[in-house]
NUKETOR-667987 format. One record per residue (C-alpha): residue in one letter; chain; residue number from 1; z, y, x. Coordinates in Angstrom, 3 decimals, padded with zeros to 6 digits. Layout:
BEGIN
+------+-------+-----+----------+----------+----------+
| rest | kette |  nr |       zz |       yy |       xx |
+------+-------+-----+----------+----------+----------+
|    A |     A | NUM |        Z |        Y |        X |
...
+------+-------+-----+----------+----------+----------+
% end
This chain:
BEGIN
+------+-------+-----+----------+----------+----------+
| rest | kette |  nr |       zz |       yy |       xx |
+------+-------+-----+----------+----------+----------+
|    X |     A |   1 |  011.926 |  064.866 | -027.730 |
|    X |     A |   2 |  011.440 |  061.994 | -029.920 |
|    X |     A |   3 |  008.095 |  063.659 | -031.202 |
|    X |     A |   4 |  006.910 |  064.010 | -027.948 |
|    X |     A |   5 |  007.720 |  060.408 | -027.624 |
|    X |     A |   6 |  005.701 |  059.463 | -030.427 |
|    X |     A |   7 |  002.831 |  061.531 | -029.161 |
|    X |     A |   8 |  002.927 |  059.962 | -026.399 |
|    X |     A |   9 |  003.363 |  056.165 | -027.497 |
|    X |     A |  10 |  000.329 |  057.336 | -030.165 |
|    X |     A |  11 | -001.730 |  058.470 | -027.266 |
|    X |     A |  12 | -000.920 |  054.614 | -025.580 |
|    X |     A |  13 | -002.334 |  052.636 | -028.243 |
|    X |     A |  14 | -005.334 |  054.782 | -028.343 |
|    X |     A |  15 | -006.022 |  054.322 | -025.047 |
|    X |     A |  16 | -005.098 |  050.727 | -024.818 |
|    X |     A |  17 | -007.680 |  049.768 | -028.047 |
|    X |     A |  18 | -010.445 |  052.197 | -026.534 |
|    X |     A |  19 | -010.058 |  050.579 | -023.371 |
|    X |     A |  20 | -010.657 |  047.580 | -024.525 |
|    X |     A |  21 | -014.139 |  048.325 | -026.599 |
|    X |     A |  22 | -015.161 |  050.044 | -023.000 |
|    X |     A |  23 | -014.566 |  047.092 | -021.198 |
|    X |     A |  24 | -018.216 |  046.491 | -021.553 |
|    X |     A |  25 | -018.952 |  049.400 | -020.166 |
|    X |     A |  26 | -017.374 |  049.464 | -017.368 |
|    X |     A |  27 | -019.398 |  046.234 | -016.089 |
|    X |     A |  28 | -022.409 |  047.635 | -017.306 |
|    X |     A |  29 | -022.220 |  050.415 | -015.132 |
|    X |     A |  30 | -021.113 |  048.226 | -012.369 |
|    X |     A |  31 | -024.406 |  046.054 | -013.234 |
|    X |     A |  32 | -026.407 |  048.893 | -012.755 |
|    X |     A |  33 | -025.143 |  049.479 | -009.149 |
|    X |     A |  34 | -025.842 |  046.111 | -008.079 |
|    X |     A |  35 | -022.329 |  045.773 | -007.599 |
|    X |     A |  36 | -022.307 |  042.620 | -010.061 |
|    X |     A |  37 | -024.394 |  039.817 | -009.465 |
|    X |     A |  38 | -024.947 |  038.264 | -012.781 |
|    X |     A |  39 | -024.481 |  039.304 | -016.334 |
|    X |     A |  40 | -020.985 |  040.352 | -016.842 |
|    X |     A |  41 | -020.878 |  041.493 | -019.935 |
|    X |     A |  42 | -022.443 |  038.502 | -021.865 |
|    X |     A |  43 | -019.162 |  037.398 | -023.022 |
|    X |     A |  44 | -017.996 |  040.747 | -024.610 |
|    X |     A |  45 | -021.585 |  040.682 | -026.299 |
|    X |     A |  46 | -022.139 |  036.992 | -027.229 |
|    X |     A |  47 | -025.290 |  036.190 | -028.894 |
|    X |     A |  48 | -024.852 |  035.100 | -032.511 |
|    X |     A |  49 | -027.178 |  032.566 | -034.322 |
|    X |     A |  50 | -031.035 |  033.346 | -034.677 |
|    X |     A |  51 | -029.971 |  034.184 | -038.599 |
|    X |     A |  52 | -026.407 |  036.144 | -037.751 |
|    X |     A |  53 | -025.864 |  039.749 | -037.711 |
|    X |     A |  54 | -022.214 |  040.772 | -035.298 |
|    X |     A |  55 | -021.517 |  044.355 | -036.126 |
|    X |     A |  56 | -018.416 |  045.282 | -033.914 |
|    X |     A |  57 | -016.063 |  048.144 | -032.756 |
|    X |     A |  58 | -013.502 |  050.207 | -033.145 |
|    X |     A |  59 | -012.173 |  051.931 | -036.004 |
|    X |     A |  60 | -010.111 |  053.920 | -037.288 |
|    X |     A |  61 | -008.783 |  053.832 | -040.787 |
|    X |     A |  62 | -006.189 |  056.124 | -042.951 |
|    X |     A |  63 | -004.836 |  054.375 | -045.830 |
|    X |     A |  64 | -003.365 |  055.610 | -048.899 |
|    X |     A |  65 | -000.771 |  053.443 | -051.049 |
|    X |     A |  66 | -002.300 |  051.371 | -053.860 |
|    X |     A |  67 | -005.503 |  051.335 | -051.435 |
|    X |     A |  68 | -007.128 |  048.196 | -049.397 |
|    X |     A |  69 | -007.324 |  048.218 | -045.609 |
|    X |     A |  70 | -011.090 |  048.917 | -045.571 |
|    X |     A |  71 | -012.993 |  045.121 | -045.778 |
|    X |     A |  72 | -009.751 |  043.729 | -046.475 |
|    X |     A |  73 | -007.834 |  042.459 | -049.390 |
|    X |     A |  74 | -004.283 |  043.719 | -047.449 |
|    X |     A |  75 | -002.834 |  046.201 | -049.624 |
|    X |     A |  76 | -000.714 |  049.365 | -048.880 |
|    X |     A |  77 |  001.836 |  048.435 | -051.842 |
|    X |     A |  78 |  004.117 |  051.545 | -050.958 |
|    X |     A |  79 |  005.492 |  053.873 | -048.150 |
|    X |     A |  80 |  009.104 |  053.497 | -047.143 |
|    X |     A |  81 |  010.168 |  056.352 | -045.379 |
|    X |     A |  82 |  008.983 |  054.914 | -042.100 |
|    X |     A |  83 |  007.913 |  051.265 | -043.101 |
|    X |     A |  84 |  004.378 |  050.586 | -044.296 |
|    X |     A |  85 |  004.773 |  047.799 | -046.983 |
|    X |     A |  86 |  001.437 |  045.543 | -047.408 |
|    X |     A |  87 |  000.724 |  042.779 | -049.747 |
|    X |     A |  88 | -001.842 |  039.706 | -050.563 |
|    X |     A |  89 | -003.459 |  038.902 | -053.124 |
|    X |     A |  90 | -000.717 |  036.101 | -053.214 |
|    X |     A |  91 |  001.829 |  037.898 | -053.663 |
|    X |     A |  92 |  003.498 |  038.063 | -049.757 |
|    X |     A |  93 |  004.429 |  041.298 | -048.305 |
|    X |     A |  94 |  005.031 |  042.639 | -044.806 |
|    X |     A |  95 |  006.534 |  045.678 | -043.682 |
|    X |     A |  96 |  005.350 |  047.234 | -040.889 |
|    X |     A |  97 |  006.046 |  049.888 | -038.653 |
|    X |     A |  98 |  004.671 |  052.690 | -036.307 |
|    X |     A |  99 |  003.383 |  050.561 | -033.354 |
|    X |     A | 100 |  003.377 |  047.189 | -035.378 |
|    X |     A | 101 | -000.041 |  045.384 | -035.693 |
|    X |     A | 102 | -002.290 |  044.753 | -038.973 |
|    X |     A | 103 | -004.274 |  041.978 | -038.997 |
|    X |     A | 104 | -006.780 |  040.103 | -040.885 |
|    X |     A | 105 | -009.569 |  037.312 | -040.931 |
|    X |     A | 106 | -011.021 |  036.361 | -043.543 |
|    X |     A | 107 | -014.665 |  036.881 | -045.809 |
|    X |     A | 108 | -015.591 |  041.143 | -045.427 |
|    X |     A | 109 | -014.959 |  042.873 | -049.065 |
|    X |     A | 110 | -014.882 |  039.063 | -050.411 |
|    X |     A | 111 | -018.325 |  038.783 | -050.126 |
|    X |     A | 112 | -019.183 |  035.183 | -049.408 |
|    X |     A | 113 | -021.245 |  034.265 | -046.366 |
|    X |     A | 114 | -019.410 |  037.241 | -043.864 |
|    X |     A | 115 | -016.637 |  036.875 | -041.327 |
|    X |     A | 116 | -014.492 |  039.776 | -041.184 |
|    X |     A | 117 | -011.644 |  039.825 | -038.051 |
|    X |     A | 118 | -009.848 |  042.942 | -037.683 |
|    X |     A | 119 | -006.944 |  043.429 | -035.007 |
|    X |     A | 120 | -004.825 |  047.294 | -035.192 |
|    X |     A | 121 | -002.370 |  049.059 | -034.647 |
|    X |     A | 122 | -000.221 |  051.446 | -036.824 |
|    X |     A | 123 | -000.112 |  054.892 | -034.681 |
|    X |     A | 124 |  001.089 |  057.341 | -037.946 |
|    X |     A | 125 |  002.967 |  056.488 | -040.856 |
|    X |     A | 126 |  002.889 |  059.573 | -042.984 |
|    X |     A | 127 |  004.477 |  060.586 | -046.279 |
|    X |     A | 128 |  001.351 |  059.908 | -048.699 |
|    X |     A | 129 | -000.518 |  057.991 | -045.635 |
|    X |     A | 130 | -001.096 |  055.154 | -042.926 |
|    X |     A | 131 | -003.294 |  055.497 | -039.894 |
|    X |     A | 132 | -004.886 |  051.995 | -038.480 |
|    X |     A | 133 | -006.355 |  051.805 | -035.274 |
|    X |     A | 134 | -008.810 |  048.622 | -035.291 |
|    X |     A | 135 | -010.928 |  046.351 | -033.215 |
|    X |     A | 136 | -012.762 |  044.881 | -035.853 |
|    X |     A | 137 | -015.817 |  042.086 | -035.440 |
|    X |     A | 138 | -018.026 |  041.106 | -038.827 |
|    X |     A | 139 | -020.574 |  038.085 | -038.917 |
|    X |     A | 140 | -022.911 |  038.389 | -041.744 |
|    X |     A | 141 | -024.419 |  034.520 | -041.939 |
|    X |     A | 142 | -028.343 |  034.070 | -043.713 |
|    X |     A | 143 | -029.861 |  037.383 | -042.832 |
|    X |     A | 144 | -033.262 |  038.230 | -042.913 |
|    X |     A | 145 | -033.622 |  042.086 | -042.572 |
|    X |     A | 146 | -036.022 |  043.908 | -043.893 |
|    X |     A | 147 | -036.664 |  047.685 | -043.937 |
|    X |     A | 148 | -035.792 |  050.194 | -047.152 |
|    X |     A | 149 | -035.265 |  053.724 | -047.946 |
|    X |     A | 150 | -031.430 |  053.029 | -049.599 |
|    X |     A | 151 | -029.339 |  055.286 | -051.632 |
|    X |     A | 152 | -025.967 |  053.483 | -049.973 |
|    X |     A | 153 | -022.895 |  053.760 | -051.954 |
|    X |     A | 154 | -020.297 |  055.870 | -050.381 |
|    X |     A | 155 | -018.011 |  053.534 | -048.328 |
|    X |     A | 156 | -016.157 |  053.144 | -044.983 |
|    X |     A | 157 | -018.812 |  053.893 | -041.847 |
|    X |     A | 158 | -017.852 |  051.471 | -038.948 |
|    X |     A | 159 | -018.207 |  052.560 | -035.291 |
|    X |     A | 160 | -020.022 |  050.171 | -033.329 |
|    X |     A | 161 | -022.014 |  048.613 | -029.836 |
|    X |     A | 162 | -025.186 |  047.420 | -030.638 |
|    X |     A | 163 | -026.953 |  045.164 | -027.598 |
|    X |     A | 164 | -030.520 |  043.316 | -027.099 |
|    X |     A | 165 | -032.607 |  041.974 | -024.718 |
|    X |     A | 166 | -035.949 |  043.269 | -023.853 |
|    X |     A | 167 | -038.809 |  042.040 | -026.240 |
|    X |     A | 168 | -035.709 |  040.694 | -028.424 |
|    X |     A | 169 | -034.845 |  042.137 | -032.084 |
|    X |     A | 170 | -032.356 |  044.557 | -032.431 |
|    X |     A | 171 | -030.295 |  042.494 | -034.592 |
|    X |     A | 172 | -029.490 |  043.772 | -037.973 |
|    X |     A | 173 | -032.843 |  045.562 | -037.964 |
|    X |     A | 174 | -036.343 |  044.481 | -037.794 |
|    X |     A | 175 | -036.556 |  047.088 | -034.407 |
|    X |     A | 176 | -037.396 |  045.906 | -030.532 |
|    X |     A | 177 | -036.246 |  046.756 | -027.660 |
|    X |     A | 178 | -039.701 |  046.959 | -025.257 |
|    X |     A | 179 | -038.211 |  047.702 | -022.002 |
|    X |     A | 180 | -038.510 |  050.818 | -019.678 |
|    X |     A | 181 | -041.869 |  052.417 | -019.800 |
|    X |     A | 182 | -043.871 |  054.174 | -016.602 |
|    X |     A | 183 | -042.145 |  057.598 | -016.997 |
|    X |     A | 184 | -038.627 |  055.418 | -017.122 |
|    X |     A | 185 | -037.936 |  056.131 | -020.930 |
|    X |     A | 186 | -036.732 |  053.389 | -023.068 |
|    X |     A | 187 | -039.449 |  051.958 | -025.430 |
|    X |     A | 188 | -037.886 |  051.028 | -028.883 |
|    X |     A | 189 | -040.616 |  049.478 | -031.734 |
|    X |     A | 190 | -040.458 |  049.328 | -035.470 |
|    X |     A | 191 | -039.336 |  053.099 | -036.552 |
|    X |     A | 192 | -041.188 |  054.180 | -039.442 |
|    X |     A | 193 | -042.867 |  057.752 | -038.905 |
|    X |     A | 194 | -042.417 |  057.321 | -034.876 |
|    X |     A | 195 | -045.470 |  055.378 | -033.394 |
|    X |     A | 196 | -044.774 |  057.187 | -029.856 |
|    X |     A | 197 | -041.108 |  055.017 | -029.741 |
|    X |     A | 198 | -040.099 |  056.563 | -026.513 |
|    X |     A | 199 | -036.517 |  057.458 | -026.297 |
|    X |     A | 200 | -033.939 |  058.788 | -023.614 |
|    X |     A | 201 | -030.426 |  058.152 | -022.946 |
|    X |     A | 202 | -028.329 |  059.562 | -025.949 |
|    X |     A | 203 | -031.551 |  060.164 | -028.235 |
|    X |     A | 204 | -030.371 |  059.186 | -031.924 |
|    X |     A | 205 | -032.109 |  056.008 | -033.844 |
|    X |     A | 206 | -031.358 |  055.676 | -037.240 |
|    X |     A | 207 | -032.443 |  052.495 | -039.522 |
|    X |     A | 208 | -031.733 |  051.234 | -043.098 |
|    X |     A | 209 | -032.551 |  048.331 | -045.376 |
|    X |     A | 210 | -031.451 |  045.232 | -046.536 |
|    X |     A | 211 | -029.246 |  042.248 | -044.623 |
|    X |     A | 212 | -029.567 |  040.369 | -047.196 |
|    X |     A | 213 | -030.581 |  040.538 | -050.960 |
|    X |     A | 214 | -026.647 |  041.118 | -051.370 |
|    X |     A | 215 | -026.081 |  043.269 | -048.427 |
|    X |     A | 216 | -027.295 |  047.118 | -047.964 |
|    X |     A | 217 | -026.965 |  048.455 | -044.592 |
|    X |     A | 218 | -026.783 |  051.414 | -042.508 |
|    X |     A | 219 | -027.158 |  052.394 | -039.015 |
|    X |     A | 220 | -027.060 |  055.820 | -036.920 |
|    X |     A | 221 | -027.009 |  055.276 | -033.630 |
|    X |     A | 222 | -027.431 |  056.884 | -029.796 |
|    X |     A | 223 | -028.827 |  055.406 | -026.697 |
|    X |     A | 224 | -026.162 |  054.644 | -024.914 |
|    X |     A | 225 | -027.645 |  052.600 | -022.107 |
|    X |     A | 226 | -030.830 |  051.169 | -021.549 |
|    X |     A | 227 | -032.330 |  049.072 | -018.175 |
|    X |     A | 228 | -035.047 |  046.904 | -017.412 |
|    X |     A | 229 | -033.761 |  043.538 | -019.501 |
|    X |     A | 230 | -031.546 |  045.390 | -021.936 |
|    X |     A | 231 | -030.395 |  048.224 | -024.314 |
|    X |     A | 232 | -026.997 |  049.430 | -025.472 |
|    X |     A | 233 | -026.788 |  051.441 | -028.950 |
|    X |     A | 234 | -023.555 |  052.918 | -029.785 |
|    X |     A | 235 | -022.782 |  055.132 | -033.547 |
|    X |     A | 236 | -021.728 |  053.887 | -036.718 |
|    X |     A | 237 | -022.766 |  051.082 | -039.670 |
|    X |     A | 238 | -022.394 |  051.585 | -043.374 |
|    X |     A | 239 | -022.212 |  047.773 | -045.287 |
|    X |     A | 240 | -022.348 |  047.993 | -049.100 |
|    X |     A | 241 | -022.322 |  044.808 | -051.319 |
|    X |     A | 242 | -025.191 |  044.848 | -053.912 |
|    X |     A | 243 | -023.882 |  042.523 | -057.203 |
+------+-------+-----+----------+----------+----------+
% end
Protein backbone atom coordinates (compact mmCIF):
# COMPACT_ATOMS: atom_id res chain seq x y z
CA UNK A 1 0.00 0.00 0.00
CA UNK A 2 2.48 2.51 0.89
CA UNK A 3 4.23 1.88 -2.59
CA UNK A 4 1.25 2.43 -4.30
CA UNK A 5 1.09 5.56 -2.33
CA UNK A 6 4.30 6.70 -3.44
CA UNK A 7 3.44 5.91 -7.01
CA UNK A 8 0.85 7.75 -6.78
CA UNK A 9 2.17 10.98 -4.88
CA UNK A 10 5.26 10.50 -7.69
CA UNK A 11 2.72 10.55 -10.43
CA UNK A 12 1.25 14.13 -8.58
CA UNK A 13 4.30 16.05 -8.78
CA UNK A 14 4.79 15.03 -12.30
CA UNK A 15 1.74 16.17 -13.27
CA UNK A 16 1.65 19.25 -11.18
CA UNK A 17 5.38 20.52 -12.74
CA UNK A 18 4.23 19.40 -16.38
CA UNK A 19 1.20 21.24 -15.93
CA UNK A 20 2.70 24.07 -15.25
CA UNK A 21 5.33 24.22 -18.42
CA UNK A 22 1.86 23.49 -20.51
CA UNK A 23 0.24 26.31 -19.19
CA UNK A 24 1.34 28.02 -22.30
CA UNK A 25 -0.12 25.76 -24.21
CA UNK A 26 -3.17 25.59 -23.20
CA UNK A 27 -3.75 29.46 -24.12
CA UNK A 28 -2.10 28.97 -27.21
CA UNK A 29 -4.50 26.64 -28.35
CA UNK A 30 -7.23 28.72 -26.97
CA UNK A 31 -5.56 31.71 -29.12
CA UNK A 32 -5.89 29.80 -32.04
CA UNK A 33 -9.71 29.36 -31.62
CA UNK A 34 -10.33 32.89 -31.24
CA UNK A 35 -11.44 32.11 -27.95
CA UNK A 36 -8.77 34.68 -26.45
CA UNK A 37 -8.71 38.07 -27.48
CA UNK A 38 -5.23 39.21 -26.94
CA UNK A 39 -1.93 37.57 -26.34
CA UNK A 40 -2.20 35.36 -23.40
CA UNK A 41 0.70 33.80 -23.24
CA UNK A 42 3.15 36.82 -23.34
CA UNK A 43 3.74 36.59 -19.75
CA UNK A 44 4.78 32.85 -19.61
CA UNK A 45 7.13 33.86 -22.65
CA UNK A 46 8.46 37.34 -21.72
CA UNK A 47 10.77 38.89 -24.10
CA UNK A 48 14.31 39.22 -22.76
CA UNK A 49 16.75 42.09 -23.74
CA UNK A 50 17.77 42.59 -27.53
CA UNK A 51 21.33 40.88 -26.25
CA UNK A 52 19.64 38.00 -23.78
CA UNK A 53 19.19 34.46 -24.55
CA UNK A 54 16.04 32.65 -21.90
CA UNK A 55 16.41 28.96 -22.40
CA UNK A 56 13.57 27.40 -20.19
CA UNK A 57 11.74 24.12 -19.20
CA UNK A 58 11.45 21.29 -17.51
CA UNK A 59 13.84 18.82 -16.45
CA UNK A 60 14.53 16.10 -15.06
CA UNK A 61 17.70 15.22 -13.27
CA UNK A 62 19.12 11.91 -11.36
CA UNK A 63 21.82 12.67 -9.06
CA UNK A 64 24.43 10.58 -7.67
CA UNK A 65 26.22 11.42 -4.19
CA UNK A 66 29.44 13.44 -4.44
CA UNK A 67 27.69 14.90 -7.76
CA UNK A 68 26.28 18.66 -8.46
CA UNK A 69 22.61 19.26 -9.22
CA UNK A 70 23.24 19.86 -12.95
CA UNK A 71 24.14 24.00 -13.34
CA UNK A 72 24.31 24.12 -9.75
CA UNK A 73 26.90 24.24 -7.09
CA UNK A 74 24.21 22.18 -4.55
CA UNK A 75 25.85 19.06 -3.76
CA UNK A 76 24.44 15.52 -3.02
CA UNK A 77 26.93 15.11 0.11
CA UNK A 78 25.36 11.58 0.98
CA UNK A 79 22.15 9.37 1.01
CA UNK A 80 20.50 8.67 4.33
CA UNK A 81 18.32 5.92 4.04
CA UNK A 82 15.47 8.13 2.95
CA UNK A 83 16.97 11.74 3.40
CA UNK A 84 18.88 13.37 0.56
CA UNK A 85 21.67 15.44 2.31
CA UNK A 86 22.92 18.59 0.09
CA UNK A 87 25.58 21.05 0.76
CA UNK A 88 27.13 24.65 -0.41
CA UNK A 89 30.02 25.56 -1.23
CA UNK A 90 29.82 27.24 2.30
CA UNK A 91 29.61 24.66 4.09
CA UNK A 92 25.46 24.53 4.98
CA UNK A 93 23.58 21.42 4.48
CA UNK A 94 19.93 20.48 4.04
CA UNK A 95 18.28 17.32 4.19
CA UNK A 96 15.65 16.67 2.12
CA UNK A 97 13.10 14.30 1.49
CA UNK A 98 10.83 12.49 -1.12
CA UNK A 99 8.37 15.33 -2.00
CA UNK A 100 10.64 18.18 -0.51
CA UNK A 101 11.76 20.95 -2.99
CA UNK A 102 15.46 21.80 -4.35
CA UNK A 103 16.10 25.04 -5.20
CA UNK A 104 18.59 27.34 -6.57
CA UNK A 105 19.41 30.86 -8.16
CA UNK A 106 22.33 31.84 -8.77
CA UNK A 107 25.20 32.23 -11.98
CA UNK A 108 24.64 28.62 -14.39
CA UNK A 109 27.92 26.26 -13.87
CA UNK A 110 29.55 29.59 -12.25
CA UNK A 111 29.96 31.04 -15.37
CA UNK A 112 29.73 34.78 -15.01
CA UNK A 113 27.23 36.77 -17.05
CA UNK A 114 24.18 33.75 -16.78
CA UNK A 115 21.20 33.55 -14.47
CA UNK A 116 20.39 30.16 -13.53
CA UNK A 117 16.78 29.63 -11.39
CA UNK A 118 15.81 26.18 -10.89
CA UNK A 119 12.59 25.16 -8.78
CA UNK A 120 12.03 20.83 -8.16
CA UNK A 121 10.87 18.45 -6.59
CA UNK A 122 12.38 15.19 -5.12
CA UNK A 123 9.97 12.26 -6.56
CA UNK A 124 12.72 9.10 -5.82
CA UNK A 125 15.28 8.84 -3.34
CA UNK A 126 17.11 5.68 -4.18
CA UNK A 127 19.93 3.73 -2.57
CA UNK A 128 22.96 5.04 -4.86
CA UNK A 129 20.49 7.89 -6.37
CA UNK A 130 18.20 11.13 -6.31
CA UNK A 131 15.63 11.98 -8.92
CA UNK A 132 14.85 15.98 -9.37
CA UNK A 133 12.02 17.12 -11.15
CA UNK A 134 12.78 20.90 -12.29
CA UNK A 135 11.35 24.02 -13.76
CA UNK A 136 14.41 25.61 -14.54
CA UNK A 137 14.84 29.29 -16.44
CA UNK A 138 18.66 30.43 -17.62
CA UNK A 139 19.49 34.08 -18.90
CA UNK A 140 22.68 34.16 -20.74
CA UNK A 141 23.49 38.23 -20.74
CA UNK A 142 26.02 39.69 -23.93
CA UNK A 143 25.17 37.24 -26.64
CA UNK A 144 25.83 37.56 -30.06
CA UNK A 145 25.23 34.14 -31.81
CA UNK A 146 26.83 33.04 -34.47
CA UNK A 147 26.67 29.73 -36.38
CA UNK A 148 29.43 26.63 -35.98
CA UNK A 149 29.80 23.05 -36.61
CA UNK A 150 30.74 22.18 -32.58
CA UNK A 151 32.13 19.08 -31.13
CA UNK A 152 30.01 19.89 -27.63
CA UNK A 153 31.34 18.32 -24.60
CA UNK A 154 29.12 15.73 -23.18
CA UNK A 155 26.87 17.45 -20.55
CA UNK A 156 23.28 17.69 -19.21
CA UNK A 157 20.66 18.33 -22.40
CA UNK A 158 17.85 20.70 -21.09
CA UNK A 159 14.25 20.34 -22.36
CA UNK A 160 12.89 23.46 -23.49
CA UNK A 161 9.99 26.08 -25.30
CA UNK A 162 11.49 28.13 -27.69
CA UNK A 163 9.05 31.27 -28.99
CA UNK A 164 9.41 34.24 -31.71
CA UNK A 165 7.60 36.54 -33.52
CA UNK A 166 7.28 36.56 -37.20
CA UNK A 167 10.27 38.31 -39.04
CA UNK A 168 11.92 38.21 -35.38
CA UNK A 169 15.21 36.04 -34.54
CA UNK A 170 14.86 32.91 -33.04
CA UNK A 171 16.76 33.83 -30.08
CA UNK A 172 19.80 31.88 -29.28
CA UNK A 173 20.28 31.32 -33.01
CA UNK A 174 20.88 33.51 -35.88
CA UNK A 175 17.39 31.65 -37.51
CA UNK A 176 13.86 33.60 -38.45
CA UNK A 177 10.76 32.85 -38.12
CA UNK A 178 9.06 34.16 -41.75
CA UNK A 179 5.53 33.46 -41.13
CA UNK A 180 3.04 30.99 -42.85
CA UNK A 181 3.67 30.60 -46.50
CA UNK A 182 0.78 30.10 -49.45
CA UNK A 183 0.54 26.27 -49.00
CA UNK A 184 0.17 27.12 -44.96
CA UNK A 185 3.70 25.67 -44.00
CA UNK A 186 5.79 27.51 -41.60
CA UNK A 187 8.75 29.39 -43.25
CA UNK A 188 11.90 29.24 -40.96
CA UNK A 189 15.35 31.16 -42.51
CA UNK A 190 18.98 30.70 -41.74
CA UNK A 191 19.50 26.66 -41.87
CA UNK A 192 22.59 25.84 -43.53
CA UNK A 193 22.08 23.14 -46.42
CA UNK A 194 18.09 23.99 -46.46
CA UNK A 195 17.40 27.03 -48.82
CA UNK A 196 13.65 25.63 -49.35
CA UNK A 197 13.02 26.46 -45.21
CA UNK A 198 9.54 25.16 -45.31
CA UNK A 199 8.56 23.17 -42.35
CA UNK A 200 5.33 21.47 -40.84
CA UNK A 201 4.05 21.00 -37.47
CA UNK A 202 6.46 18.55 -35.58
CA UNK A 203 9.26 18.72 -38.43
CA UNK A 204 12.73 18.69 -36.43
CA UNK A 205 15.21 21.95 -36.63
CA UNK A 206 18.42 21.51 -35.31
CA UNK A 207 21.13 24.50 -34.84
CA UNK A 208 24.60 24.91 -33.20
CA UNK A 209 27.23 27.55 -32.59
CA UNK A 210 28.42 29.90 -30.31
CA UNK A 211 26.38 32.24 -27.51
CA UNK A 212 29.12 33.71 -26.76
CA UNK A 213 32.98 33.34 -27.19
CA UNK A 214 32.58 31.43 -23.70
CA UNK A 215 29.40 29.68 -24.37
CA UNK A 216 28.85 26.56 -26.92
CA UNK A 217 25.38 25.70 -27.60
CA UNK A 218 23.05 23.19 -28.79
CA UNK A 219 19.63 22.91 -30.00
CA UNK A 220 17.26 20.00 -31.44
CA UNK A 221 14.08 20.97 -31.69
CA UNK A 222 10.28 20.18 -33.23
CA UNK A 223 7.65 22.47 -34.46
CA UNK A 224 5.46 22.56 -32.00
CA UNK A 225 3.17 25.37 -33.08
CA UNK A 226 3.36 27.84 -35.60
CA UNK A 227 0.54 30.79 -36.75
CA UNK A 228 0.50 33.83 -38.61
CA UNK A 229 2.58 36.23 -35.93
CA UNK A 230 4.38 33.41 -34.17
CA UNK A 231 6.24 30.04 -33.74
CA UNK A 232 6.61 27.62 -30.85
CA UNK A 233 9.80 25.16 -30.84
CA UNK A 234 9.86 22.59 -28.25
CA UNK A 235 13.20 19.72 -27.75
CA UNK A 236 16.21 20.06 -25.86
CA UNK A 237 19.53 22.59 -25.39
CA UNK A 238 23.04 21.45 -24.66
CA UNK A 239 25.20 24.66 -22.86
CA UNK A 240 28.94 23.94 -22.49
CA UNK A 241 31.37 26.57 -21.01
CA UNK A 242 34.46 27.10 -23.28
CA UNK A 243 37.62 28.35 -20.76
Amino acid sequence: MFRLLKWGFQLLILFIVVSFAGRGYAALAARSQGLLPSDPVSSMFPEPQADQVRLRGVNRDTIQPGANLPGTDLVLVEIRESDAVFAKPGGETAVRRFGDSVKFDGPWANVSGTDYNVSGRIIRVNPGDVHVVSVYSITIFDTAPVRAPLAMTPGTPYTLVLRARTDAPIRGTTLHYRGRTDSGDARVDGLDGDSWGQFSAMDSIRWSGLLREDLAVSYNMRILFYTDTDIYLGGTVQLTHLP
